[in-house]
N, C-alpha and C positions, 0 to 999 in steps of 0.2 A: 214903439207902442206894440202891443203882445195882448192876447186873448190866452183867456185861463180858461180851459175847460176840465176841472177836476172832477166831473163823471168819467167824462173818455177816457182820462188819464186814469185813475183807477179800474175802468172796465179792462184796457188795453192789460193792466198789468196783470188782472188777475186771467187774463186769455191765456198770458205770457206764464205765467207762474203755473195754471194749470196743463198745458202743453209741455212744458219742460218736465212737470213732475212725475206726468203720464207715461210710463215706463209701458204699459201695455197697449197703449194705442198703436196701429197697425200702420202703416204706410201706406197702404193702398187707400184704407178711409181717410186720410189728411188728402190724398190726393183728387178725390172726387168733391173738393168743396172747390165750387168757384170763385174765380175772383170776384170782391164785394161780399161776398158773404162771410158768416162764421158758423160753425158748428154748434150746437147745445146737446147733450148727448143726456136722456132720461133717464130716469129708472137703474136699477139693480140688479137683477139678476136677465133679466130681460129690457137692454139698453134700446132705446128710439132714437135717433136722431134726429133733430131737424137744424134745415137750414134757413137763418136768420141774416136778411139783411143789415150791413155794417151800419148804414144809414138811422135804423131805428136805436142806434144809441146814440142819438143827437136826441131822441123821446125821452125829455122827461116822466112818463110813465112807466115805458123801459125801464128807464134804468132804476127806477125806483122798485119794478116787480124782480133783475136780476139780483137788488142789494138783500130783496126780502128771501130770495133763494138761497144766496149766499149762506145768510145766516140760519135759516133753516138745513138746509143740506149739506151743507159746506162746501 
C-alpha cells in the first residue's frame, strides 16, 4: 500500500528541472541554503531570494500559489 502525493511529486520535479536548467546559478548561493529548506529566487533584473520551508509543500495553499507562479512566470 503506497501514498500518492502528485503535488510533491510535481513540485520536486520542477525544483529538479529548474536547478539543472540553471546554467547561471552560482555555487556559492546553492550552498548557503539549509538543509530543509529550498530557495525561490524573485524578480529580474534585481533577483531576491528567499528561503522556504520544504515542509510548506505538504500546504495545499502552497502549492496551489507556486502552480499559479508557474504559469504566470514560468
Amino acid at each position: 500500500m503506497g501514498f500518492r502525493l502528485p503535488g510533491i511529486v510535481n513540485a520536486k520535479r520542477s525544483l529538479i528541472r529548474s536547478l539543472s536548467s540553471s546554467s547561471q546559478t552560482d555555487d556559492s548561493k546553492t550552498l548557503d541554503i539549509p538543509k530543509g529548506y529550498f530557495a525561490v529566487d524573485v524578480g529580474k533584473s534585481q533577483k531576491k531570494r528567499f528561503l522556504i520551508p520544504i515542509s510548506y509543500l505538504n500546504e495545499p495553499l502552497f502549492r496551489d500559489l507556486l502552480s499559479q507562479a508557474e504559469e504566470e512566470f514560468g
